[in-house]
C-alpha positions in Angstrom: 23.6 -17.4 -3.5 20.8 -19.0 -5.5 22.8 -20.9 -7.9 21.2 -24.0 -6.0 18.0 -22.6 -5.5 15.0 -24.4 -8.2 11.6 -22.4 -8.5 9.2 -25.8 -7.2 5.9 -25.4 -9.1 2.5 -26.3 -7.7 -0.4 -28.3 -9.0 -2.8 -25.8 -7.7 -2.3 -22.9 -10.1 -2.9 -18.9 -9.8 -5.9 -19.4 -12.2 -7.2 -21.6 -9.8 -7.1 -19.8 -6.9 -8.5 -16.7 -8.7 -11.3 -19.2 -10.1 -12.2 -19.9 -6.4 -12.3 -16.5 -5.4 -14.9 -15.0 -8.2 -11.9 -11.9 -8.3 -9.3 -10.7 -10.4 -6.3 -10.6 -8.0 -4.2 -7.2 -7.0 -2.3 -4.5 -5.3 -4.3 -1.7 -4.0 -1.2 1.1 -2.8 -2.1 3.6 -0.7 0.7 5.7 -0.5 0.7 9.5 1.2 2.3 11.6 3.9 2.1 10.3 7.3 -1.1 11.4 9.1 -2.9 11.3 5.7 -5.4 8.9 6.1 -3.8 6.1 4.2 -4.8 3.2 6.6 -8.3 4.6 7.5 -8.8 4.4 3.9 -7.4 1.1 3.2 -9.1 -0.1 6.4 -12.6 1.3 4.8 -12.0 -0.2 1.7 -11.0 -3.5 2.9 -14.3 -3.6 4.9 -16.4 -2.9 1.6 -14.6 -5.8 -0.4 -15.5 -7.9 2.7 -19.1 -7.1 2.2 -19.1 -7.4 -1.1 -17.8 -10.8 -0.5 -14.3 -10.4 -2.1 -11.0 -12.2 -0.3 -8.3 -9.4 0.5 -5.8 -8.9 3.2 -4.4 -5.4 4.6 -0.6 -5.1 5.0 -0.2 -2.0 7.2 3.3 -0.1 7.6 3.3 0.1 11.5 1.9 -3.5 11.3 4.4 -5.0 9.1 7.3 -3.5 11.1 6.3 -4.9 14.8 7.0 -8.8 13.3 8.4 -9.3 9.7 10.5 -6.0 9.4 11.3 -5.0 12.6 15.3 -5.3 12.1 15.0 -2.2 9.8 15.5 1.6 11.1 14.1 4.1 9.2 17.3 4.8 7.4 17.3 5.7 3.7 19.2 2.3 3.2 16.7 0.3 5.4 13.3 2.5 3.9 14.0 1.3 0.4 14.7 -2.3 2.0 11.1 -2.6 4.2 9.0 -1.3 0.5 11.2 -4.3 -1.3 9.8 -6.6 1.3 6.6 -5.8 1.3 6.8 -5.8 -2.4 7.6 -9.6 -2.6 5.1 -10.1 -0.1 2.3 -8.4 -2.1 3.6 -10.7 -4.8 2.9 -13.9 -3.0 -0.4 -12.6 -1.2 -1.7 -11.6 -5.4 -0.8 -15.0 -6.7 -3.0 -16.8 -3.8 -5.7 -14.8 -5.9 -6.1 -11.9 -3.0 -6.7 -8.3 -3.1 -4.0 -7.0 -1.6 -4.1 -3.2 0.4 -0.9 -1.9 1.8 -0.9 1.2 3.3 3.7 2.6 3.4 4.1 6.0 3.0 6.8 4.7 0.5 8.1 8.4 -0.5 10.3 7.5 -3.1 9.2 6.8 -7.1 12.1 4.4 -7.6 10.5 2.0 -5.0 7.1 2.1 -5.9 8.0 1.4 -9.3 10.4 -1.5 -8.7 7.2 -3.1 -6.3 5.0 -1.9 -9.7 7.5 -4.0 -12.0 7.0 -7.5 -9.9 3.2 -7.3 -10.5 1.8 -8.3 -13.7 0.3 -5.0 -16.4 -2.7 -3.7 -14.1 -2.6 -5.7 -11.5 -0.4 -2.7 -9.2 -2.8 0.2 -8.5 -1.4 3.2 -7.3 -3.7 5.1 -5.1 -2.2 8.4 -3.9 -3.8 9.6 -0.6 -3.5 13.3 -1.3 -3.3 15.5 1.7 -1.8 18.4 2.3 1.4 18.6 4.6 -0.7 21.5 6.8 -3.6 19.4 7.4 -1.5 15.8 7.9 0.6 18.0 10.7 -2.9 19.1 12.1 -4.4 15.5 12.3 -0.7 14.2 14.0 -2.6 11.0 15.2 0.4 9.5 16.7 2.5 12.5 17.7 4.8 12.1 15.1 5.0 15.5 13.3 5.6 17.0 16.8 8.8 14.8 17.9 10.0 15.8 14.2 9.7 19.1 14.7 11.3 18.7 18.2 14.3 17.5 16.8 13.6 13.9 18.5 12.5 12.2 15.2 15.1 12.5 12.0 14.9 12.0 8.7 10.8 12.7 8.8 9.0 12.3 5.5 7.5 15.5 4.1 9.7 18.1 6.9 13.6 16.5 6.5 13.1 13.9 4.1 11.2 14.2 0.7 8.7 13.0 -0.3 8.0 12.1 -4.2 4.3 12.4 -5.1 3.2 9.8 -8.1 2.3 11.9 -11.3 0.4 9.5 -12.7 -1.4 7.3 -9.5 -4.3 5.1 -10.6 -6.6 6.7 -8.1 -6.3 10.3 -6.7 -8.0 10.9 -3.7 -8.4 13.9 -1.4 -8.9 13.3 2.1 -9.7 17.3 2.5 -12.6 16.7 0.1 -14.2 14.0 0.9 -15.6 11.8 3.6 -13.7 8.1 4.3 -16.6 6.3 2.7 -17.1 8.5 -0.4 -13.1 7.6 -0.9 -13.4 4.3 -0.2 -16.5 4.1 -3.0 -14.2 5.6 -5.4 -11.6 2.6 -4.8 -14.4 0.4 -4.9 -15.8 2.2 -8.4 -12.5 1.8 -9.7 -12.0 -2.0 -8.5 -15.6 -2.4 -10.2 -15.1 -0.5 -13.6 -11.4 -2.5 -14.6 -12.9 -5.8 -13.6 -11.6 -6.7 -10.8 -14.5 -6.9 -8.9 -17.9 -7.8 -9.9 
């Protein structure tokens, strides 16, 4: 019920905070198979905007579900519930002027767009972390493809769950083509050519 519920508004404003900052606030989402280098990515990127002297945080999907989602399963049901969390989160994290990466595997369209829809026009960058299924199963950093294909994981994105590849993502990159740092330059380059960044 939020019939009670008033929005309180603050004297410090989003312009301000943005003002403070010297950036153009907001959501870098890497999305990709598991095992296709989306937080390595992020995790590169983030450490170039720190350099470059830019405020940003780095909501990862394992991360995120050891504190604030950790009462969700990876259910269909609770799937589209952890990317509607982090959505809102992103939200809040933009409007203290941040540049916010988040690194989900977030298979399905429907999701990404509805997190796409709560950010202002531009300020949700899709950033598809292309990788083929064959080479994702190779890398297997965490064992994960292997318990799926044992039977002991259900419901795996990409082997018994689908997953939905944008059509239209902001940035492409191909983690079988380039090196970590050449992708994060291209986030970096795009950050840098939409004004974002200076």
């Amino acid at each position: 019920m939020t019939e009670n519920i008033v929005w309180h508004h603050h004297n410090v404003t989003h312009e301000d905070r943005c003002k403070q900052k010297n950036q153009k606030p907001c959501v870098l989402w890497f999305t990709g198979l598991s095992g296709s280098g989306k937080s390595t990515v992020a995790n590169a990127v983030e450490s170039l905007l720190l350099e470059n002297g830019n405020h940003s945080y780095l909501l990862d999907g394992d991360n995120v579900r050891h504190g604030l989602n950790k009462d969700l399963s990876f259910s269909e049901e609770d799937r589209v519930e952890n990317i509607r969390r982090i959505g809102e989160v992103t939200k809040l994290f933009t409007d203290a002027g941040l540049i916010v990466l988040s690194a989900f595997i977030s298979p399905f369209k429907q999701d990404r767009q509805q997190v796409r829809d709560l950010h202002g026009s531009g300020d949700f960058i899709e950033v598809f972390v292309d990788t083929p299924l064959e080479v994702c199963e190779q890398r297997d950093p965490k064992g994960l493809y292997k318990k799926a294909r044992a039977g002991d994981i259900k419901n795996f994105t990409g082997l018994d769950s689908p997953y939905e590849a944008p059509e239209a993502p902001e940035i492409h990159l191909k983690t079988d083509e380039y090196s970590i740092d050449e992708l994060a330059q291209q986030v970096l380059q795009h950050l840098g050519a939409n004004g974002f960044i200076s």
